[in-house]
C-alpha positions as CSV (number, residue, x, y, z in Angstrom):
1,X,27.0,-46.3,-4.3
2,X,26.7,-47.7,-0.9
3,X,24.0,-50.3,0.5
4,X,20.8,-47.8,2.0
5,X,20.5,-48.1,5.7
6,X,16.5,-47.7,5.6
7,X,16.6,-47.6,9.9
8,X,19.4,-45.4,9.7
9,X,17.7,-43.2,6.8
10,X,14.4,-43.2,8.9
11,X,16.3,-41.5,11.6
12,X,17.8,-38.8,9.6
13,X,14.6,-38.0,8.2
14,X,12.5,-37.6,11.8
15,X,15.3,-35.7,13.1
16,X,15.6,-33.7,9.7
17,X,11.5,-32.8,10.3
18,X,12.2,-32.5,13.9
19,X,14.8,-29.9,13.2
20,X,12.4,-28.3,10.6
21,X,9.1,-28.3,12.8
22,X,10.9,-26.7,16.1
23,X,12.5,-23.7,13.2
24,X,9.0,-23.2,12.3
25,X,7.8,-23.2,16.2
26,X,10.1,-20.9,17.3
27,X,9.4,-18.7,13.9
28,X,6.4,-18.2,15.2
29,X,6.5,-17.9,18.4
30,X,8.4,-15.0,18.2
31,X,6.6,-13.7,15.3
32,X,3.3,-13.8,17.4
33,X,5.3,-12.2,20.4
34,X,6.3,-9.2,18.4
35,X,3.2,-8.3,16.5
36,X,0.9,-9.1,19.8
37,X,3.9,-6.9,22.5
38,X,4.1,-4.2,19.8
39,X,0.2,-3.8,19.4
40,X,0.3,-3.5,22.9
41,X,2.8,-1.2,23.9
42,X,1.0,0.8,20.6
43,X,-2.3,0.6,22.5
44,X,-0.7,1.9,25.9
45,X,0.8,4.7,23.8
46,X,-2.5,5.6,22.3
47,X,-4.4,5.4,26.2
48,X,-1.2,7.8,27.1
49,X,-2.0,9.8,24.5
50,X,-6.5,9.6,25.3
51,X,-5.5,11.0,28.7
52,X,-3.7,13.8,27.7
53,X,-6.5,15.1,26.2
54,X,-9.3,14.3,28.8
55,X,-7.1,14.9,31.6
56,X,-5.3,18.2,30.8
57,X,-4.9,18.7,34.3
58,X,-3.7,15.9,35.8
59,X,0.0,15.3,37.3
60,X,1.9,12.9,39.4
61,X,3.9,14.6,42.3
62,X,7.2,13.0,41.9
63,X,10.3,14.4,44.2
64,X,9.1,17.7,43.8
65,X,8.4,17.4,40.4
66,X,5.2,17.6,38.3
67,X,4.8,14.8,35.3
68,X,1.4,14.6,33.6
69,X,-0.3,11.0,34.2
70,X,0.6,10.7,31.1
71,X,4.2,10.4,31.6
72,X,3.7,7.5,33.9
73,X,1.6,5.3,31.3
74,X,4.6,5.6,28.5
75,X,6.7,5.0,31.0
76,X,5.1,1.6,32.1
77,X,4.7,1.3,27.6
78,X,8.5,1.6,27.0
79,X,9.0,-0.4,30.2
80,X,6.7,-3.1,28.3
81,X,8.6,-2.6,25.0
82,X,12.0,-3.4,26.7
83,X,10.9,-6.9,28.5
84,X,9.1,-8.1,25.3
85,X,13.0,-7.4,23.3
86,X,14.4,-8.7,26.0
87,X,12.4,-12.0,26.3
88,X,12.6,-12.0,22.1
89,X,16.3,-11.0,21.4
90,X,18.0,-13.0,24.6
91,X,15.7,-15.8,24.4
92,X,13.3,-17.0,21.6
93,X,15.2,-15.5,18.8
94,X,18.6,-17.6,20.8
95,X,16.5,-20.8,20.3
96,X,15.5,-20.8,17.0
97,X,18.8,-19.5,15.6
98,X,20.0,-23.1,17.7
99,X,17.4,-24.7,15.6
100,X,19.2,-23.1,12.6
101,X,22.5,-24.1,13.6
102,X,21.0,-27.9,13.6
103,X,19.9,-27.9,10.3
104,X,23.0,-26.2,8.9
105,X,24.6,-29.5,10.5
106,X,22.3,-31.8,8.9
107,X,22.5,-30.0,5.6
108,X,26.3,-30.1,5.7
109,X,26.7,-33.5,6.6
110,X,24.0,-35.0,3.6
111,X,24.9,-32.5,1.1
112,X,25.8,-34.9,-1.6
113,X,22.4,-37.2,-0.7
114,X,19.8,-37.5,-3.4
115,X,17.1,-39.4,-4.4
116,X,16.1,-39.3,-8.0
117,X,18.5,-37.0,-8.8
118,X,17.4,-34.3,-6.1
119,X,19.3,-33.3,-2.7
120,X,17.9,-34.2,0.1
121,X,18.6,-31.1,2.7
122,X,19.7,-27.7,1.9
123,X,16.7,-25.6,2.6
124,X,18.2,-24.2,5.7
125,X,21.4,-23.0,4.8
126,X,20.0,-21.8,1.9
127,X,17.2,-19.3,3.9
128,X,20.3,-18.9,5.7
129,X,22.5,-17.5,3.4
130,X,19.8,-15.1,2.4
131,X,19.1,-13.7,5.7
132,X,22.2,-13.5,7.7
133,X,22.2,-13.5,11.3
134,X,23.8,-10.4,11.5
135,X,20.8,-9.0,8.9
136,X,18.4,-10.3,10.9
137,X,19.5,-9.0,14.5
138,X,19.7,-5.9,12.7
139,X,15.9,-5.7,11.6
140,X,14.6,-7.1,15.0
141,X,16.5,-4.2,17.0
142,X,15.3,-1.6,14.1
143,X,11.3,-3.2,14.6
144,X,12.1,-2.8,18.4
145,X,13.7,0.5,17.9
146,X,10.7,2.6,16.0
147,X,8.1,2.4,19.1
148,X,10.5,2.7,21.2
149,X,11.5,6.2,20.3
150,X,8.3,6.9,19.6
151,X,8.0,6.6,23.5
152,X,10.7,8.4,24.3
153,X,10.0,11.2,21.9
154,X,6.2,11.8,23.8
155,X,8.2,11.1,27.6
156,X,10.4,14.1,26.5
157,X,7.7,16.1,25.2
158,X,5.7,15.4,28.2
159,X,8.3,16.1,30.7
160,X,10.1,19.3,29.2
161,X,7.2,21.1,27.2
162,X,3.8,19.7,28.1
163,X,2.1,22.8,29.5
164,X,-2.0,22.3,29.7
């Protein structure tokens, strides 16, 4: 076995914890963003739902057309819903899957690197290989997808049967 570079073993270590502490900022980042936009967007659905019943009577004139207030608040909701998947999908969830990608690199490059008899680097791919990108794309549009036809369930039912 080689001579150890301690300067150059000091670098791959901060960058290895760098790598790690940015996964975990961006984890939960858009951990908080999803559980604080969906309460939310839950809340607005429930004041949609408060009016409805102590304002049985009151419509929006819109092109002719009659739309319980209602209407406009789950509209603003789902309108909510779609910026806070947008921002998530297109944006946080992008950085911390390049955050991945970094320590798949650093894993792959000091596979065979122990100390003691124990590897260095691996955690990532190994979370990695559990949860797939494609899994985990999958289970963000589904948690996305539930309030989201919620809201559009109660826009239809307000704007094709709602009758006070």
């Amino acid at each position: 076995m080689g001579k150890v570079n301690i300067k150059e073993t000091e670098l791959l270590l901060k960058e290895w914890e760098t790598v790690i502490s940015t996964q975990m900022h961006f984890n939960e980042m858009i951990i908080r963003a999803r559980t604080t936009g969906v309460s939310v967007v839950m809340a607005v659905y429930g004041a949609a739902a408060l009016a409805i019943g102590q304002y049985p009577g009151k419509f929006l004139k819109i092109s002719g057309s009659q739309f319980h207030v209602s209407t406009a608040i789950i509209f603003f909701g789902l309108c909510l819903l779609l910026a806070i998947f947008f921002m998530d999908i297109f944006y946080y969830y992008r950085l911390l899957l390049g955050a991945v990608e970094r320590g798949i690199q650093i894993d792959n490059a000091f596979q065979g690197r122990k100390i003691g008899g124990t590897a260095l680097f691996g955690m990532t791919t190994l979370i990695s290989k559990k949860v797939s990108e494609c899994r985990s794309t999958f289970l963000v549009v589904i948690f996305y997808a539930i309030p989201f036809v919620i809201g559009i369930l109660a826009l239809i039912y307000l704007i094709f049967s709602y009758c006070p």
